[in-house]
C-alpha positions in Angstrom: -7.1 31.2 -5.9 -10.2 30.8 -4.1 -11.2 27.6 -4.9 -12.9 25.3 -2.5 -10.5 21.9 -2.4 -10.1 19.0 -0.9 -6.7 17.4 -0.1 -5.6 13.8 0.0 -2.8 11.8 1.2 -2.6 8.0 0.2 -6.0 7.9 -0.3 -7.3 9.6 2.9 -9.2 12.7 3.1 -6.7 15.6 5.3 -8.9 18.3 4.8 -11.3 20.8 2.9 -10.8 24.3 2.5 -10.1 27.6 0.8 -6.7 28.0 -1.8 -5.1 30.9 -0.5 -2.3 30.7 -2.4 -0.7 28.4 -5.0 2.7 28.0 -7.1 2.5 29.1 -10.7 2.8 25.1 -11.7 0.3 24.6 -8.9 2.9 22.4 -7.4 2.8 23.5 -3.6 -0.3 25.5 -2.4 -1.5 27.1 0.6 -4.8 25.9 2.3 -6.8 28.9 4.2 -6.9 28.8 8.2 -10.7 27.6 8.8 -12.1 27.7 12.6 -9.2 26.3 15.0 -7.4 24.9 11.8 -4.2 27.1 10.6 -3.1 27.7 7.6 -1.4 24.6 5.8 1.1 24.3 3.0 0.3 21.2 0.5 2.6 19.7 -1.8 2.7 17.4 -4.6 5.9 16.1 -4.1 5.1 14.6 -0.9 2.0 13.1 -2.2 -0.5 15.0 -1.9 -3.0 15.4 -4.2 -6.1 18.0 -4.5 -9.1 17.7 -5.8 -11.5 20.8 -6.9 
């Protein structure tokens, strides 16, 4: 938790932020709100992928 990511969908950049929160198989993860952004769930069964 923490950790500055970025997060990708088919090859296109969705955004950079904070992991609030994550799954214990890091699976689905929650992105930080950052300025007028909210909160945002991620996960790797919908295609997602994050990079550190």
């Amino acid at each position: 938790m923490g950790d500055c990511v970025e997060v990708w969908l088919s090859g296109e950049h969705v955004c950079t932020g904070m992991v609030e929160e994550a799954t214990a198989d890091d699976s689905v993860l929650w992105v930080a709100a950052e300025g007028t952004r909210t909160r945002q769930l991620f996960d790797k069964h919908s295609g997602y992928e994050v990079r550190a």
